[in-house]
N, C-alpha and C positions, 0 to 999 in steps of 0.2 A: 506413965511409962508407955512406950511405944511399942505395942504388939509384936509389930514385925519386926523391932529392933532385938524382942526376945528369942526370935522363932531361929533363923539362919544361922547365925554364928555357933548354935551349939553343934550343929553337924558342919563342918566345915568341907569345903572345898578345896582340894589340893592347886598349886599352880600348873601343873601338868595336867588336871582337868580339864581347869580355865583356860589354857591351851587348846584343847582338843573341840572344847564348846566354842570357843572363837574361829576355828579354822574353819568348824559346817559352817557357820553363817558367815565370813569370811568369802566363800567360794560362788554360795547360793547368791549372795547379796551382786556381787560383782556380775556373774549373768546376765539378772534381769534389770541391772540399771544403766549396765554399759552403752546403751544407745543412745538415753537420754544426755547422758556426761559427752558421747561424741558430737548431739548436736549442741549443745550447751557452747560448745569448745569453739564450733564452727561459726555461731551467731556471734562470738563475743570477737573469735579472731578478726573477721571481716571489716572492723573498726577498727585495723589496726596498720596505716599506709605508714611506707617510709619513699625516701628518697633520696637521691644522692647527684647533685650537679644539677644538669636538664635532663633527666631520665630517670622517673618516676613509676614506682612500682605497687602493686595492692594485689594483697589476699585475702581472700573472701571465704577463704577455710576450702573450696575444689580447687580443683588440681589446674586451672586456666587464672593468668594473672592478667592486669590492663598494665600496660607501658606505653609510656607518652614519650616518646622522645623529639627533642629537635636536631633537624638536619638541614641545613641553609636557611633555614628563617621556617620551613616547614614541620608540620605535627603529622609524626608517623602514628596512627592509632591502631592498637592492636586488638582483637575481638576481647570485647567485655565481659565477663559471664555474668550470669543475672544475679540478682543480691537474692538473700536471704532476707523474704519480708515477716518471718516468724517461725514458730515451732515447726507449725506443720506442714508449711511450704521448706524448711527445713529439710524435712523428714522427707523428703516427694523428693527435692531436688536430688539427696545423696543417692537415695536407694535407683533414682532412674539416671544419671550419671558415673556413678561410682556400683551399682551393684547393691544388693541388700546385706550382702556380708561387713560392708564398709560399716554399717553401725556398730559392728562389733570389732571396728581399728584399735589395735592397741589394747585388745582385750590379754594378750598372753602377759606383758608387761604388767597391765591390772593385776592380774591374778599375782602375779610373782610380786608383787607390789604390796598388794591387798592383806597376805594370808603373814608375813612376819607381822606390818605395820599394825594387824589389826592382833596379832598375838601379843606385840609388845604392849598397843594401847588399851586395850581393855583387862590382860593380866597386870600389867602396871598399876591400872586404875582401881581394880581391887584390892590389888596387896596394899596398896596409898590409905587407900578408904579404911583399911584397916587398923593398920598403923595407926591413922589418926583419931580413928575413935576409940581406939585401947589409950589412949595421950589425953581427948579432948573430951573425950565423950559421946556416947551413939548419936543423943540426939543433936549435935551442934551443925547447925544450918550453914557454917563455910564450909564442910569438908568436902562435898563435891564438888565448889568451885577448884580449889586448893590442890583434891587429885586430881582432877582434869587438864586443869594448866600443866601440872609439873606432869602428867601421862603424854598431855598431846605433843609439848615443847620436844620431849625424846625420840616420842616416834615423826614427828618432823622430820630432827636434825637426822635420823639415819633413814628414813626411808627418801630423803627431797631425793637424790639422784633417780631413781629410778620414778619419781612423780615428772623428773622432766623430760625422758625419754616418754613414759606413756605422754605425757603431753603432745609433743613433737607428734606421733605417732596419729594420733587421735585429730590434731590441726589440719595435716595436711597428708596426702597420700601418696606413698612412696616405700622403696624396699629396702630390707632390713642391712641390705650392702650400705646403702647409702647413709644408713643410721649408724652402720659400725663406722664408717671412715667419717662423719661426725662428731662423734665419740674421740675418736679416736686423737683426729687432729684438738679437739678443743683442748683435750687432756695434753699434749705435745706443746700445744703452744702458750695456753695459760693456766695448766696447771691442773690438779685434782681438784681446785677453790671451785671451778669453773662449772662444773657440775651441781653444786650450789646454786645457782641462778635462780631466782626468784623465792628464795630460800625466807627472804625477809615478809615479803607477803602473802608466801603459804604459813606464814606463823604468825603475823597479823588475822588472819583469816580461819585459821585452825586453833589457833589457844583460845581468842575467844568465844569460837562456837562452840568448843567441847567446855568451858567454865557454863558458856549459857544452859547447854545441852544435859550436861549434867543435873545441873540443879533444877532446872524444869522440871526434868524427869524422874528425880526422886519426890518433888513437890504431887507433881501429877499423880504419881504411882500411889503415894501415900492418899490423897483425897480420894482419887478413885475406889480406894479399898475401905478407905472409910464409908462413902457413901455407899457401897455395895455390903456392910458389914462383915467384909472379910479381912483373916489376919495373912493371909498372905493371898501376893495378886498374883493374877491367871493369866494365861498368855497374851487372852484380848488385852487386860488391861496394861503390861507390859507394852505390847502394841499400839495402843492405842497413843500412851504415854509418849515412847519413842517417837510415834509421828508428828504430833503435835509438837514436842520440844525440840525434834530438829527442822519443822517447818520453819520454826518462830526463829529458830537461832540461824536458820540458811536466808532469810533475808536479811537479817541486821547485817552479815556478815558479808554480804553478795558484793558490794565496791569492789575488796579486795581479793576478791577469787575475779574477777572482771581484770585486776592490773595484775595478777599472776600470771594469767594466762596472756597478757598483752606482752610481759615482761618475758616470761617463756618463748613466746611462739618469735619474737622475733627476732633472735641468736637464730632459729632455722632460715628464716626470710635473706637475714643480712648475708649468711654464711652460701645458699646454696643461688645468691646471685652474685657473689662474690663482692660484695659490697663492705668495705671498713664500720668498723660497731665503733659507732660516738660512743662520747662518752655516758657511761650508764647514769638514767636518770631513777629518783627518785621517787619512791609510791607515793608519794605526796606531788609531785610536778605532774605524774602520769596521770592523775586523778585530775590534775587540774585542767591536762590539755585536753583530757575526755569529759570534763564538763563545760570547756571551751566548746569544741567541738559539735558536741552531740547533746548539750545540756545538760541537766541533773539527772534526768533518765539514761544516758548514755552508763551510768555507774551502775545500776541496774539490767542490761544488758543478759538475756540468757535466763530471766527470774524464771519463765513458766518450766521450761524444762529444768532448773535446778529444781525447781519445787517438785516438780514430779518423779525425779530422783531422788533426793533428800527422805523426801516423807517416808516413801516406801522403804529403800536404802535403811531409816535409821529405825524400821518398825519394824523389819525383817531381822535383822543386824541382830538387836537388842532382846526382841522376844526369842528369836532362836539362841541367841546366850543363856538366857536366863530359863529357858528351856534345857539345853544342854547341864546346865549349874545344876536344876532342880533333879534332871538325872541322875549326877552323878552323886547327891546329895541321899539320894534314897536308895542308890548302889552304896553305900558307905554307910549308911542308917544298918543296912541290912547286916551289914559287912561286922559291924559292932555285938550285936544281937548275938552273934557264934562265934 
């Protein structure tokens, strides 16, 4: 029998707890990774040209685009800006073109973003995990896959609108007027669905890093505390855990956070050059024209900075949960006693 399968569930954790321990780490987490997700955003957008007739457009995630056009047989060329050759030429170009505050674009949307999505997903994820081990039994090795899918799938479907405004936000820079009558007309003209946008490869991309995530992470936690001979783990080892499992699972999954964000950002490109949206292509075509393109690494695209997000992101996230949990678990220990 598993030590740690005996210890937790006798003092229980309210859902309204789990609330309150997800929203600290929630808030904290969003801060300090915000910069890394807007160059992320920026290297991957940059591979992402459209065109329309003889007049050809690209963004490069700043605010200066290249247009080719012709006119009598001639190419009018318009000032190029310089690419983005990596993280930290990245990081140099935004903060001395855009200002240092620009790493934190679309940080309010984060946050309004962040603090339901991460209430729904991780209280979900526990009361799931419960569930199924009062059903299956504690120690059955699919139930983290199992709550994870069915936790991330929901906070997906309600949180995608506001993952596509922070997107927009975070791609390219511009004012929250221009975001409203974006909104605004996309909603007028095709609808509430529209908001949706990209909805299929942030759920490629999020069910199964949170199936992988999960279950790494109970794996790790649990070896970790065996090799340390303890029956329950410590924050490092929480931490630790978190890091490593969402490293592993933020690469497998990288392709399609690379065609979300292709798939997103370019409803703003088509829209604010006023250019008609072909018809919408498939995660599977846009995968293929970026490995057309750019190779097999082009799918890859953003890894160093996702990974310097990611790690932290899910070691901060996860040990301040289960920091928070252990709280309130010994506030209610106590609470019993009198």
């Amino acid at each position: 029998m598993d030590p740690e399968a005996e210890g937790p569930p006798v003092i229980k954790v309210t859902p309204l707890q789990q609330v309150l321990a997800s929203c600290t780490g929630a808030i904290l987490t969003s801060l300090m990774v915000t910069p890394f997700d807007v160059v992320k955003i920026r290297l991957q957008a940059q591979n992402n040209p459209f065109s329309k007739g003889k007049c050809f457009l690209y963004s490069n995630g700043l605010m200066d685009h290249l247009c080719v056009c012709e006119e009598e047989g001639n190419k009018v060329w318009y000032k190029k800006p310089g690419h983005f050759k990596g993280t930290l030429d990245a990081f140099l170009k935004i903060i001395r073109n855009e200002g240092i505050k620009s790493l934190w674009s679309g940080l309010p949307p984060t946050l309004v973003m962040a603090v339901p999505a991460t209430v729904i997903y991780f209280t979900c994820y526990d009361q799931l995990t419960a569930l199924l081990r009062s059903k299956l039994g504690e120690n059955e090795s699919c139930i983290p896959i199992v709550a994870g899918i069915m936790a991330r799938f929901g906070a997906v479907t309600v949180i995608s609108p506001l993952e596509l405004i922070r997107t927009k936000m975070q791609s390219k820079k511009f004012s929250s007027e221009e975001l409203h009558q974006f909104v605004r007309k996309k909603v007028s003209e095709d609808g509430w669905t529209s908001l949706w946008r990209g909805w299929a490869p942030t759920v490629l991309r999020d069910v199964p890093f949170s199936a992988m995530y999960w279950y790494n992470y109970e794996v790790l936690k649990k070896w970790l505390c065996a090799k340390s001979g303890l029956h329950e783990p410590t924050f490092m080892i929480n931490f630790t855990s978190g890091a490593l499992s969402g490293s592993f699972a933020a690469v497998v999954t990288l392709p399609f956070d690379v065609v979300k964000t292709q798939k997103q950002t370019q409803l703003w490109i088509y829209e604010s050059r006023k250019i008609s949206m072909p018809l919408q292509m498939s995660t599977w075509t846009i995968m293929k024209n970026i490995v057309a393109k750019n190779g097999f690494s082009g799918l890859f695209t953003g890894l160093i900075p996702r990974l310097i997000k990611i790690a932290p992101a899910c070691a901060i996230m996860i040990s301040t949960y289960e920091f928070g949990k252990a709280f309130f678990q010994k506030q209610n220990a106590r609470r019993q006693q009198y």
